[in-house]
N, C-alpha and C positions, 0 to 999 in steps of 0.2 A: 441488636441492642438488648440486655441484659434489662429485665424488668427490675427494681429494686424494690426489696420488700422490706416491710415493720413489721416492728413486735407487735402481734396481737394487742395486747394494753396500749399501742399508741394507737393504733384503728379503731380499739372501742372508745377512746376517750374523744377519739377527732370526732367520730359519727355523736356520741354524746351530745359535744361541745354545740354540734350541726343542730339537733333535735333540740335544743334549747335556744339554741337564736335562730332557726328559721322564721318564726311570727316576726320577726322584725324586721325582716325583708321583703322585698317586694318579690323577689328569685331562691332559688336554690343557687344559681350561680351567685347573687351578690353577697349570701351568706357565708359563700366558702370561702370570697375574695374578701370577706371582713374577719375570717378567721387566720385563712393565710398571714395575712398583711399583721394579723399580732403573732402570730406563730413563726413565720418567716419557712411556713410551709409551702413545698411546690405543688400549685395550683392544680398543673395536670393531673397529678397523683391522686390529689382529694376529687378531682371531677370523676376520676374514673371507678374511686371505691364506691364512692356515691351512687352511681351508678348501678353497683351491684349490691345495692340495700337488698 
């Protein structure tokens, strides 16, 4: 299976978006799954940049 990749600007703005509503979570995961859910971005993708902060 073929990794898919982003623009650079869409991974600094997703890790941005991350670092600005993490305090508002109680997780790192429930933060990605309240950005996904407005972005209509795939979850696994974000857990696993994340990941490599």
């Amino acid at each position: 299976m073929k990794r898919q990749t982003y623009i650079p600007k869409v991974k600094e703005r997703a890790i941005r978006v991350l670092t600005e509503i993490i305090n508002e979570h109680p997780s790192i995961c429930s933060a990605i799954q309240a950005i996904a859910s407005k972005t209509a971005a795939r979850l696994k993708c974000c857990i696993h940049d994340t990941r490599n902060m």
